[in-house]
PDB file of N, CA, C, O and CB in Angstrom:
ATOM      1  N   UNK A   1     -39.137   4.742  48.009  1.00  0.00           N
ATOM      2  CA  UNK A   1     -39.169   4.827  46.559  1.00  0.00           C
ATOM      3  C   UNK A   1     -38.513   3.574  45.983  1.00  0.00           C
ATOM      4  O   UNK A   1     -37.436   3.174  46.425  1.00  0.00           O
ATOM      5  CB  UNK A   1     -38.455   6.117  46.056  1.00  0.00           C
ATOM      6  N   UNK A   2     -39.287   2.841  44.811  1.00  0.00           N
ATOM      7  CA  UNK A   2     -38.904   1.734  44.464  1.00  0.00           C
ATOM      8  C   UNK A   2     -37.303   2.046  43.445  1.00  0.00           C
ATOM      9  O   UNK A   2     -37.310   3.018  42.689  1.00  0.00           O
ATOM     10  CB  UNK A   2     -40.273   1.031  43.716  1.00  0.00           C
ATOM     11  N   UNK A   3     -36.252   1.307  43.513  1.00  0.00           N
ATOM     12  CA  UNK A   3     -35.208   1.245  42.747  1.00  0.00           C
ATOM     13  C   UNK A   3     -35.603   0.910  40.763  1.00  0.00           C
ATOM     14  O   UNK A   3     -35.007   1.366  39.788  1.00  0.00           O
ATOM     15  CB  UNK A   3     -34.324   0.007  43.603  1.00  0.00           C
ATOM     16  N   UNK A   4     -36.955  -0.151  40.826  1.00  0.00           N
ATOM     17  CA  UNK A   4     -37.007  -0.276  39.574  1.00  0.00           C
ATOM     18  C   UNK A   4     -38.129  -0.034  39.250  1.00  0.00           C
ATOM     19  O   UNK A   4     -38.931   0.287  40.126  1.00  0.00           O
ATOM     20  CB  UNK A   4     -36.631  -1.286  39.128  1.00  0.00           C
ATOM     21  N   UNK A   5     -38.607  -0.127  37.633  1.00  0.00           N
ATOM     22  CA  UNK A   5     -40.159  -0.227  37.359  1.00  0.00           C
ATOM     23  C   UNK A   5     -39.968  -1.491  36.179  1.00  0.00           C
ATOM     24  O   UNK A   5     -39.330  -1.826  35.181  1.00  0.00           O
ATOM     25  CB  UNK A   5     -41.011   1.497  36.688  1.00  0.00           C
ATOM     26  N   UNK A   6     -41.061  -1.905  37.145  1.00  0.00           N
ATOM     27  CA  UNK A   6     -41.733  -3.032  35.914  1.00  0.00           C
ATOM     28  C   UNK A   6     -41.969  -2.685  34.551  1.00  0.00           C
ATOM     29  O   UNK A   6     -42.522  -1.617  34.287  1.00  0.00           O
ATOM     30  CB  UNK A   6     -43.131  -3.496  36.243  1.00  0.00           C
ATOM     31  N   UNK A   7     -41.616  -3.457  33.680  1.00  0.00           N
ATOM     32  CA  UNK A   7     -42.272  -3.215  32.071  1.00  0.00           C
ATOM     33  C   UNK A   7     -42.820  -4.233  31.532  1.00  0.00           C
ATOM     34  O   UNK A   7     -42.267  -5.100  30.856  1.00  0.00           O
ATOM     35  CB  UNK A   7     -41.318  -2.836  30.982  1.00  0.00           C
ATOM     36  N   UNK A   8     -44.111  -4.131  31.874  1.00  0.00           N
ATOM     37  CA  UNK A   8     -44.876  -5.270  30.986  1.00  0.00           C
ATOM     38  C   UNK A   8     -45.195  -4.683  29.721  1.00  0.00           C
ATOM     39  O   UNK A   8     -45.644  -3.548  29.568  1.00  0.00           O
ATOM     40  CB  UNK A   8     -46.280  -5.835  31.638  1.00  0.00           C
ATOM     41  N   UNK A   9     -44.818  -5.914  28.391  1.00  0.00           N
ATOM     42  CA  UNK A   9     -45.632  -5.976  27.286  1.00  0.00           C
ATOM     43  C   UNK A   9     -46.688  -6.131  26.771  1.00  0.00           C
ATOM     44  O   UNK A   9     -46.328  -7.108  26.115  1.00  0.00           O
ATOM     45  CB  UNK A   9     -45.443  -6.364  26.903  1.00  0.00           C
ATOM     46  N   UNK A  10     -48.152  -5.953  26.373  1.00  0.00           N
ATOM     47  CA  UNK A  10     -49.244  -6.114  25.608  1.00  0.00           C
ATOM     48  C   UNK A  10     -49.568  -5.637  24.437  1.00  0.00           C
ATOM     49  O   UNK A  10     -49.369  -4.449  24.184  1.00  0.00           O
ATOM     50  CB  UNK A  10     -50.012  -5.861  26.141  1.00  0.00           C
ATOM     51  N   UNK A  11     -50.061  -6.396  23.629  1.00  0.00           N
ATOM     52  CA  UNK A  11     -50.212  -6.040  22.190  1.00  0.00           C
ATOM     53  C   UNK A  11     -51.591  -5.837  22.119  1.00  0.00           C
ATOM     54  O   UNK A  11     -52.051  -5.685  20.988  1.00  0.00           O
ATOM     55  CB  UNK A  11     -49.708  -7.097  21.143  1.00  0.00           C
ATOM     56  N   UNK A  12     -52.408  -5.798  23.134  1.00  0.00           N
ATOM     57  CA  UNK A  12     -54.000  -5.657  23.559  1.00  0.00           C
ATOM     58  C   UNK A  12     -54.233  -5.805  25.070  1.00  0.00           C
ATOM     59  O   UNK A  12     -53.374  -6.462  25.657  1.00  0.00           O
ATOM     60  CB  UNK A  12     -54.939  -6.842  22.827  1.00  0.00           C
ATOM     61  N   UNK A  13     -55.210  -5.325  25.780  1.00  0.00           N
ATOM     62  CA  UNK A  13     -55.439  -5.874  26.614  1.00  0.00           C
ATOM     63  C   UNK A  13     -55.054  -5.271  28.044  1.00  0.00           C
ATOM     64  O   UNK A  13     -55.684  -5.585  29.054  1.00  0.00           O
ATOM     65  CB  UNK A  13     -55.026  -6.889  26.271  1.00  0.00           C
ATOM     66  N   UNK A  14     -53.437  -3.941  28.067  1.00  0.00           N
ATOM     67  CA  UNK A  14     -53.267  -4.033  29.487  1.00  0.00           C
ATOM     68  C   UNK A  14     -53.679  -3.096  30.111  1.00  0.00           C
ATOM     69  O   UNK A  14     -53.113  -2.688  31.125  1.00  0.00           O
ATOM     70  CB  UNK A  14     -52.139  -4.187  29.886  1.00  0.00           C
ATOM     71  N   UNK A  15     -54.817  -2.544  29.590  1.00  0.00           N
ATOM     72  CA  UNK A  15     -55.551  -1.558  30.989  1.00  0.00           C
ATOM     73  C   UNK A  15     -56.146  -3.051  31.755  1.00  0.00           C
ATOM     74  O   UNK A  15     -55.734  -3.318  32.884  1.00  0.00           O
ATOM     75  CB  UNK A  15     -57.302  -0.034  30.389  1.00  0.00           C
ATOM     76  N   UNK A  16     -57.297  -4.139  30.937  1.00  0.00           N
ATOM     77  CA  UNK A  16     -57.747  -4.833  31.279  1.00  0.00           C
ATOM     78  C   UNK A  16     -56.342  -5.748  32.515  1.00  0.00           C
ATOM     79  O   UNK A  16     -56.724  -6.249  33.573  1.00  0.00           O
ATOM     80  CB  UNK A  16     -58.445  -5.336  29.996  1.00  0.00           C
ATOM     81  N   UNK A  17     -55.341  -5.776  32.236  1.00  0.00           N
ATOM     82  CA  UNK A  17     -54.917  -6.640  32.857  1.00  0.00           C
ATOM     83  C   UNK A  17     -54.290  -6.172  34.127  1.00  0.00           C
ATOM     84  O   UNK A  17     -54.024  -6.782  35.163  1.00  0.00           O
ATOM     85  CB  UNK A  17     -54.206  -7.297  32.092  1.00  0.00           C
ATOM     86  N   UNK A  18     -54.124  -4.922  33.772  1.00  0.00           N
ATOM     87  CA  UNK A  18     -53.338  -3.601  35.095  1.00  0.00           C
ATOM     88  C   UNK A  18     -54.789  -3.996  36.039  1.00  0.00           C
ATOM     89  O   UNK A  18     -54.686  -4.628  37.091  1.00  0.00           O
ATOM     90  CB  UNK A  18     -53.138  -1.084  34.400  1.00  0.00           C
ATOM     91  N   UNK A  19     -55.963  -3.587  35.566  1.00  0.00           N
ATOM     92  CA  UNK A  19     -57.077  -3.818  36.705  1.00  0.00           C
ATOM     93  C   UNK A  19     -57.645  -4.689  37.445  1.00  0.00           C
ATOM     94  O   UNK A  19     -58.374  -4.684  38.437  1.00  0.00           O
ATOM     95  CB  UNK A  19     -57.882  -3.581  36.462  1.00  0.00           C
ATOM     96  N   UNK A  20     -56.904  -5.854  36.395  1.00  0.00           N
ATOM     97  CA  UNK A  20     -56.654  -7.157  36.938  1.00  0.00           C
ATOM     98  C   UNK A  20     -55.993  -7.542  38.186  1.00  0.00           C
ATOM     99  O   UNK A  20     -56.504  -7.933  39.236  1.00  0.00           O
ATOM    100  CB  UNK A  20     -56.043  -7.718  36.125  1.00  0.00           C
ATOM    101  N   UNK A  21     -55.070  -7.405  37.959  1.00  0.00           N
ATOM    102  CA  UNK A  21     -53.570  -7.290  39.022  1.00  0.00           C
ATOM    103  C   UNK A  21     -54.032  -5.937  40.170  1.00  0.00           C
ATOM    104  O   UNK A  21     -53.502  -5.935  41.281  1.00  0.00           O
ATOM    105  CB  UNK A  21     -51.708  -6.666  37.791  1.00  0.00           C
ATOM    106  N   UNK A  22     -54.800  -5.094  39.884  1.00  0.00           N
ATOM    107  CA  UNK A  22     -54.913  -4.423  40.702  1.00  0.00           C
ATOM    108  C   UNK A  22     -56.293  -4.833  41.427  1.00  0.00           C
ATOM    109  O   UNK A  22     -56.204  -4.445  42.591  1.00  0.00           O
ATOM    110  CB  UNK A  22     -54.709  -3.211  40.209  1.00  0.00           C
ATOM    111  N   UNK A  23     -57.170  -5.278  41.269  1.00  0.00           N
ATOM    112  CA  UNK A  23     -58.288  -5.940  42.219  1.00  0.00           C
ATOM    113  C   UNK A  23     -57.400  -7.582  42.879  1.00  0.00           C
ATOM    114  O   UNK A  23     -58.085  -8.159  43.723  1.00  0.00           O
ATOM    115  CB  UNK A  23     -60.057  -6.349  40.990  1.00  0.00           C
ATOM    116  N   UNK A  24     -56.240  -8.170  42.598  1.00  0.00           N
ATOM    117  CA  UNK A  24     -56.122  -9.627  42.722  1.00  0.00           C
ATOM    118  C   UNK A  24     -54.643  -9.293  44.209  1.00  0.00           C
ATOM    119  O   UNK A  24     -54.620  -9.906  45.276  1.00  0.00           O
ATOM    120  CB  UNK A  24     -55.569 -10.638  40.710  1.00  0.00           C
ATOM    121  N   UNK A  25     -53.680  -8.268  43.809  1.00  0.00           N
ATOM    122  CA  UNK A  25     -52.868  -8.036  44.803  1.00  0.00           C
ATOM    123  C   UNK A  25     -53.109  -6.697  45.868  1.00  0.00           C
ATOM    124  O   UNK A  25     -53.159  -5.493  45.615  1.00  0.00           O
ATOM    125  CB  UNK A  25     -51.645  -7.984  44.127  1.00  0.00           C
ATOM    126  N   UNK A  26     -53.192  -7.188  46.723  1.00  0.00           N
ATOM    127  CA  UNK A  26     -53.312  -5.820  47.992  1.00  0.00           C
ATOM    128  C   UNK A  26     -52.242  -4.965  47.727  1.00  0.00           C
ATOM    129  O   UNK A  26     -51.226  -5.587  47.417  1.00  0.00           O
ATOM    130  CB  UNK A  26     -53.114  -6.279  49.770  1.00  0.00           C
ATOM    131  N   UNK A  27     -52.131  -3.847  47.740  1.00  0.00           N
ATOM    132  CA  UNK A  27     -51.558  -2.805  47.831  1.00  0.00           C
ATOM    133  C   UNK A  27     -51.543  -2.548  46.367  1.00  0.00           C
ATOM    134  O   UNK A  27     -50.383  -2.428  45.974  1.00  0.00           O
ATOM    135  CB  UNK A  27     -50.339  -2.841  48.597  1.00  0.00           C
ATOM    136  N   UNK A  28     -52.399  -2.427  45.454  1.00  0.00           N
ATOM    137  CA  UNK A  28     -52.368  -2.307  44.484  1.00  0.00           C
ATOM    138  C   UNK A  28     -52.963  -1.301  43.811  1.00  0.00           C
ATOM    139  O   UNK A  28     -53.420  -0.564  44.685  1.00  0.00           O
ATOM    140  CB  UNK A  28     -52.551  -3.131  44.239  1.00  0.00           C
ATOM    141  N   UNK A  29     -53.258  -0.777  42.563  1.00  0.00           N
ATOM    142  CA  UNK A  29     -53.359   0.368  42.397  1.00  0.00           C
ATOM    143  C   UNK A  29     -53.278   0.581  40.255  1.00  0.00           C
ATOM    144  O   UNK A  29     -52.193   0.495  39.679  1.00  0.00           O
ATOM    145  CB  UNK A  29     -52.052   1.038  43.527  1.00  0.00           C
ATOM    146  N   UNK A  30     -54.311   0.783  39.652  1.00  0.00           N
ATOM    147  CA  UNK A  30     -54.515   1.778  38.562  1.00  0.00           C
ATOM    148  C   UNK A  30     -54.059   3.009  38.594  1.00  0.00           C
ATOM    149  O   UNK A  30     -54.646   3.683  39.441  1.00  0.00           O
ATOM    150  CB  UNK A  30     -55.680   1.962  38.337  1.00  0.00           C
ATOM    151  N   UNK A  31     -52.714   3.942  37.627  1.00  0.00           N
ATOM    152  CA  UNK A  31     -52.649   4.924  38.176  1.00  0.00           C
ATOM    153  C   UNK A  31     -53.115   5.339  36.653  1.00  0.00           C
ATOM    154  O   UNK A  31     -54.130   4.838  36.170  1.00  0.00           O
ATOM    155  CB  UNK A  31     -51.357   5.350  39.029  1.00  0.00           C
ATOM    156  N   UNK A  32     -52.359   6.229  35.969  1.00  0.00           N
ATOM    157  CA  UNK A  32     -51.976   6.848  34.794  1.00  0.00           C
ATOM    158  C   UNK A  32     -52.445   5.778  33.478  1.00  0.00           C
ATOM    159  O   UNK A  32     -51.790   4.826  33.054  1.00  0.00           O
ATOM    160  CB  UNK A  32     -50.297   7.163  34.908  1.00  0.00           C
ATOM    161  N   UNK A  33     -53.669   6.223  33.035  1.00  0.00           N
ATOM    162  CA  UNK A  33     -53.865   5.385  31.263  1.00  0.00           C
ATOM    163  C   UNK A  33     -53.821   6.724  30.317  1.00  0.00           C
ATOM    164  O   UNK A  33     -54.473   7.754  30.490  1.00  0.00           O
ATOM    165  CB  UNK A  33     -55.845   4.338  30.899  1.00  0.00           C
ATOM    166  N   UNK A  34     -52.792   6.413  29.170  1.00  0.00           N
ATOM    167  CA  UNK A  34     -52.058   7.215  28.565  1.00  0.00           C
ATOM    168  C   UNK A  34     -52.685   6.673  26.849  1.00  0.00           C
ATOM    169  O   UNK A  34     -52.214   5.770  26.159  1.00  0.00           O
ATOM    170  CB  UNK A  34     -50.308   7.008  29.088  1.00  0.00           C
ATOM    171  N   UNK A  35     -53.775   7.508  26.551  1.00  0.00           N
ATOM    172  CA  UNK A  35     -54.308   7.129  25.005  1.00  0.00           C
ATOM    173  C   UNK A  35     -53.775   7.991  24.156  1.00  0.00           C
ATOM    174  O   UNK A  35     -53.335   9.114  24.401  1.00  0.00           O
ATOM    175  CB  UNK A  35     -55.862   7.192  24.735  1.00  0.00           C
ATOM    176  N   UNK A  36     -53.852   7.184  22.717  1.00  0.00           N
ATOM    177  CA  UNK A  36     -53.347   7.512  21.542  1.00  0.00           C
ATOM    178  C   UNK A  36     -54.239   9.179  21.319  1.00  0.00           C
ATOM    179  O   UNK A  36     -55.415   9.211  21.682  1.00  0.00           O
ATOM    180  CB  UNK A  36     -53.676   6.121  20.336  1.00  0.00           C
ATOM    181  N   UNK A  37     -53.820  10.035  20.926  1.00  0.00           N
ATOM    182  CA  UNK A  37     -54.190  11.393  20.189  1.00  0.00           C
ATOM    183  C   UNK A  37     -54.802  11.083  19.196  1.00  0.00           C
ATOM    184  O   UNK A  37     -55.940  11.374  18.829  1.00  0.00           O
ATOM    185  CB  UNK A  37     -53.152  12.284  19.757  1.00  0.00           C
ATOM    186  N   UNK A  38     -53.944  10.413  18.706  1.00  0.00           N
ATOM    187  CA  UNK A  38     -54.671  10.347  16.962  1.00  0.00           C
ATOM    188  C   UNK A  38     -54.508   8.941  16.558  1.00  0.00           C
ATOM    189  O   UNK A  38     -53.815   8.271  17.324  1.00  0.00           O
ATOM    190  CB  UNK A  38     -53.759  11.405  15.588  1.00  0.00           C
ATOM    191  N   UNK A  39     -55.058   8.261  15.384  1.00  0.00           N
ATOM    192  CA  UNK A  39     -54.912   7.161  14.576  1.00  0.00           C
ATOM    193  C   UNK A  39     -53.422   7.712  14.309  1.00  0.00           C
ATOM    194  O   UNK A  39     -52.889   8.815  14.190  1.00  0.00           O
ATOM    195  CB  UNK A  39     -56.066   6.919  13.259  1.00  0.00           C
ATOM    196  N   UNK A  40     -52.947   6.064  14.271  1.00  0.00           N
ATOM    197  CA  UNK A  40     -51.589   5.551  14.222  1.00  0.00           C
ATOM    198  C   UNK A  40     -51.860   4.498  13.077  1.00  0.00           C
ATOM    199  O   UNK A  40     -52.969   4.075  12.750  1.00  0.00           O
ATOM    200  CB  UNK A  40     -50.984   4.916  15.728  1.00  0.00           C
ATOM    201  N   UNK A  41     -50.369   4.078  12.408  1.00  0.00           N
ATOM    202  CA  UNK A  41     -50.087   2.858  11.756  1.00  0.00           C
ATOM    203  C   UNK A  41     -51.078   1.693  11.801  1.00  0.00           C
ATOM    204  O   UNK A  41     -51.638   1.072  10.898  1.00  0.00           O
ATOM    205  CB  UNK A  41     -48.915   2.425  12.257  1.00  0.00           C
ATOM    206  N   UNK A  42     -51.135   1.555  13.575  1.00  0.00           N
ATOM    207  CA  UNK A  42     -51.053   0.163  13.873  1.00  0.00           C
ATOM    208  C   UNK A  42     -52.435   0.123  14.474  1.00  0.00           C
ATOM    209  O   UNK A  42     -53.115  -0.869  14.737  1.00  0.00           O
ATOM    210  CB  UNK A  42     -49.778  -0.337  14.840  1.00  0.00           C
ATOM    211  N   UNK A  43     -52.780   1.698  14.676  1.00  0.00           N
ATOM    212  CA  UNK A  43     -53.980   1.606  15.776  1.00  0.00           C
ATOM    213  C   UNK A  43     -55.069   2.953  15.454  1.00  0.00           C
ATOM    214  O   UNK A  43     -55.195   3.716  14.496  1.00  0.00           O
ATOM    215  CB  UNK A  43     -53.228   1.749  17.575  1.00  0.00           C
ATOM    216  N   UNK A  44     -55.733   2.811  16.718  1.00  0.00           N
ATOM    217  CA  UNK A  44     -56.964   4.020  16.245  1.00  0.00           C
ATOM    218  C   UNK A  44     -56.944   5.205  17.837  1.00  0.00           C
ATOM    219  O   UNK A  44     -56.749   4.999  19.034  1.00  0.00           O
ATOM    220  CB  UNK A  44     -59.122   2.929  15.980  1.00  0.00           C
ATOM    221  N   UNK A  45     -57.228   6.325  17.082  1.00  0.00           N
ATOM    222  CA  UNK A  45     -57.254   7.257  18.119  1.00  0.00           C
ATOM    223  C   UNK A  45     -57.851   6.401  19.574  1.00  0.00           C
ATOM    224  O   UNK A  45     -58.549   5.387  19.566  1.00  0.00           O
ATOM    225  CB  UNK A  45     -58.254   8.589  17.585  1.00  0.00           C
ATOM    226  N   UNK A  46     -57.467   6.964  20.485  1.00  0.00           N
ATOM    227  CA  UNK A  46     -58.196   6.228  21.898  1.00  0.00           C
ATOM    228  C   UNK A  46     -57.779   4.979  22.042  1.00  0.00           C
ATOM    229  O   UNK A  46     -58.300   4.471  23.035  1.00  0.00           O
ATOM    230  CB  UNK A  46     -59.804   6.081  21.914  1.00  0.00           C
ATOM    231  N   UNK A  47     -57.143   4.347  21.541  1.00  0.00           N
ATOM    232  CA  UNK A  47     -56.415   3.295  22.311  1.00  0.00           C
ATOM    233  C   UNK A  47     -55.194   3.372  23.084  1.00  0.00           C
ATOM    234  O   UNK A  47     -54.231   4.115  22.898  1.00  0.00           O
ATOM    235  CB  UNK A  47     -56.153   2.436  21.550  1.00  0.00           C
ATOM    236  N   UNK A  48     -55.391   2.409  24.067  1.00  0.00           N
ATOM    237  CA  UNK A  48     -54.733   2.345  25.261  1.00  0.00           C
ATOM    238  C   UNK A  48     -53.055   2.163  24.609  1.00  0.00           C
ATOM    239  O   UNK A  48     -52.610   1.193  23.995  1.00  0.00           O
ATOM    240  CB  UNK A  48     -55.417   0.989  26.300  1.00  0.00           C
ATOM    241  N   UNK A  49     -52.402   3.339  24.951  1.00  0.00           N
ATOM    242  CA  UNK A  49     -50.315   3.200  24.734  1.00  0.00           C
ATOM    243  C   UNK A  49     -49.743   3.097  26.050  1.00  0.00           C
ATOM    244  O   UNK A  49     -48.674   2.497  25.937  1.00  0.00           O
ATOM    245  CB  UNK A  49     -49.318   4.849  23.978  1.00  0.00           C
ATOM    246  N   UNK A  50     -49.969   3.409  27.249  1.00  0.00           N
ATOM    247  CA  UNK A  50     -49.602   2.813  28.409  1.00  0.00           C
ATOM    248  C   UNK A  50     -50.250   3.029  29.341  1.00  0.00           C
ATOM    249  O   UNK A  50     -51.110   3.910  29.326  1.00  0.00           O
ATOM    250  CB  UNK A  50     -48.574   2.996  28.743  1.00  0.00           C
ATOM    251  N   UNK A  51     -50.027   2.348  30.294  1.00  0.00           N
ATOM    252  CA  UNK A  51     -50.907   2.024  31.765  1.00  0.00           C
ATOM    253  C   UNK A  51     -49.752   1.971  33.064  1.00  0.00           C
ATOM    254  O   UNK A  51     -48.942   1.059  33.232  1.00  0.00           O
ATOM    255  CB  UNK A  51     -51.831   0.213  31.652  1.00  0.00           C
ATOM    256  N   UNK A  52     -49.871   2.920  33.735  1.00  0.00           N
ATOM    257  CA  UNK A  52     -49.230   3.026  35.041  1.00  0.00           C
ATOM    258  C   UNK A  52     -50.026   2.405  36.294  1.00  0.00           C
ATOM    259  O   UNK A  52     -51.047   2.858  36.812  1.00  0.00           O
ATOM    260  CB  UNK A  52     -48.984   4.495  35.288  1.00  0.00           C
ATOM    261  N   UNK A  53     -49.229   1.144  36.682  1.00  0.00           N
ATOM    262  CA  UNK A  53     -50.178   1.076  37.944  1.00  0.00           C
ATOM    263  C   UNK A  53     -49.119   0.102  39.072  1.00  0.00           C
ATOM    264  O   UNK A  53     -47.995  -0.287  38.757  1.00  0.00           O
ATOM    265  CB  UNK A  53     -51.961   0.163  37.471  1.00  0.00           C
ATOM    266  N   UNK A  54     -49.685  -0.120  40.212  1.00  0.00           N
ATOM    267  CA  UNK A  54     -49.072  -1.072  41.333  1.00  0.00           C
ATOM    268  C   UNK A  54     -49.183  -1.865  41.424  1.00  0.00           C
ATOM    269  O   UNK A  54     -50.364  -2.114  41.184  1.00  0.00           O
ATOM    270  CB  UNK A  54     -49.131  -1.079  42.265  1.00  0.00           C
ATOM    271  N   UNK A  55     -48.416  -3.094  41.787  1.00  0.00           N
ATOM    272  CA  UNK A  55     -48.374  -4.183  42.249  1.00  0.00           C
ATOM    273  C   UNK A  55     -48.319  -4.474  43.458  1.00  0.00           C
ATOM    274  O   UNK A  55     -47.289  -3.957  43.891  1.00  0.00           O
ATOM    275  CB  UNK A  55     -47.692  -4.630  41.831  1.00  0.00           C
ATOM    276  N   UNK A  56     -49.021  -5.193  44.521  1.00  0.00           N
ATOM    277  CA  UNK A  56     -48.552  -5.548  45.849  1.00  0.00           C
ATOM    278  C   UNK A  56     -46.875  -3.896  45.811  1.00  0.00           C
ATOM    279  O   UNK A  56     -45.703  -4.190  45.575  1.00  0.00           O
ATOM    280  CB  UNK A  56     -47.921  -7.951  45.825  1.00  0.00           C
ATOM    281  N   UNK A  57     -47.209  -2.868  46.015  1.00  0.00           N
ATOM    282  CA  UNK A  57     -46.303  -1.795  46.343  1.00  0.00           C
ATOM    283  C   UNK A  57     -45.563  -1.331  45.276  1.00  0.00           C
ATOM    284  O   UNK A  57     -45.122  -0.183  45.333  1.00  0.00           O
ATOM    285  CB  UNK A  57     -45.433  -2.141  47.324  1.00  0.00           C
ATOM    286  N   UNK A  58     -45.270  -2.286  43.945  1.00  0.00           N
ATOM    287  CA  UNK A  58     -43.825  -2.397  43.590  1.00  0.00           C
ATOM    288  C   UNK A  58     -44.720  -1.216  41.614  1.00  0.00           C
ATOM    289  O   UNK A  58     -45.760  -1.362  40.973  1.00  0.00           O
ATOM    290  CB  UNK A  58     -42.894  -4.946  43.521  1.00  0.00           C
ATOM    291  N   UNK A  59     -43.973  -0.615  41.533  1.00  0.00           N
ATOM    292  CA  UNK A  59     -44.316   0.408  40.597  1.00  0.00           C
ATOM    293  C   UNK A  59     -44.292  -0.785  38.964  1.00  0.00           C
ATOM    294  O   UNK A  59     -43.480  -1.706  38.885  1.00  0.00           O
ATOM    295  CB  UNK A  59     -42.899   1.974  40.724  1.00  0.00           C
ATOM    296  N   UNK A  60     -45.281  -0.499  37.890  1.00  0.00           N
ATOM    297  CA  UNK A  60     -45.520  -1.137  36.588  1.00  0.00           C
ATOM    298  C   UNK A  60     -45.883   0.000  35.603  1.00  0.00           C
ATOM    299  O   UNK A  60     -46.619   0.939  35.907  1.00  0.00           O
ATOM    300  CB  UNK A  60     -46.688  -2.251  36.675  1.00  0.00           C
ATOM    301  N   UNK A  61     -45.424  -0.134  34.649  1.00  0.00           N
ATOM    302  CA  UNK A  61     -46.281   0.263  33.671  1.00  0.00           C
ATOM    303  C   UNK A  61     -46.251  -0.778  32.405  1.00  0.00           C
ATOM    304  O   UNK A  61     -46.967  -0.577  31.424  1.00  0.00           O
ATOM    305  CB  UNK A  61     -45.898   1.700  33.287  1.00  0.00           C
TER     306      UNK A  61
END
């Protein structure tokens, strides 16, 4: 079990970039995409609020 988790920032973009990182490092991995319920402030129902996934082993969201 990893001691930490990664926290990457995106203001667009990080399912695209989680699947990124997950086809580019071995041991890698898409887990958990976590969408909006409803329209927000900033955003619209169904957009992407976080993305759980692996790095070469090491845990991200």
């Amino acid at each position: 079990m990893a001691k930490n988790t990664i926290c990457l920032w995106y203001n667009k973009d990080a399912e695209d970039a989680a699947r990124f990182y997950a086809a580019t490092f071995p041991d890698s991995a898409v887990g958990a995409v976590t969408r909006a319920p409803g329209d927000y402030p900033d955003g619209k129902q169904g957009d992407v609020l976080v993305v759980e996934f692996t790095v070469a082993g090491i845990p991200c969201i």
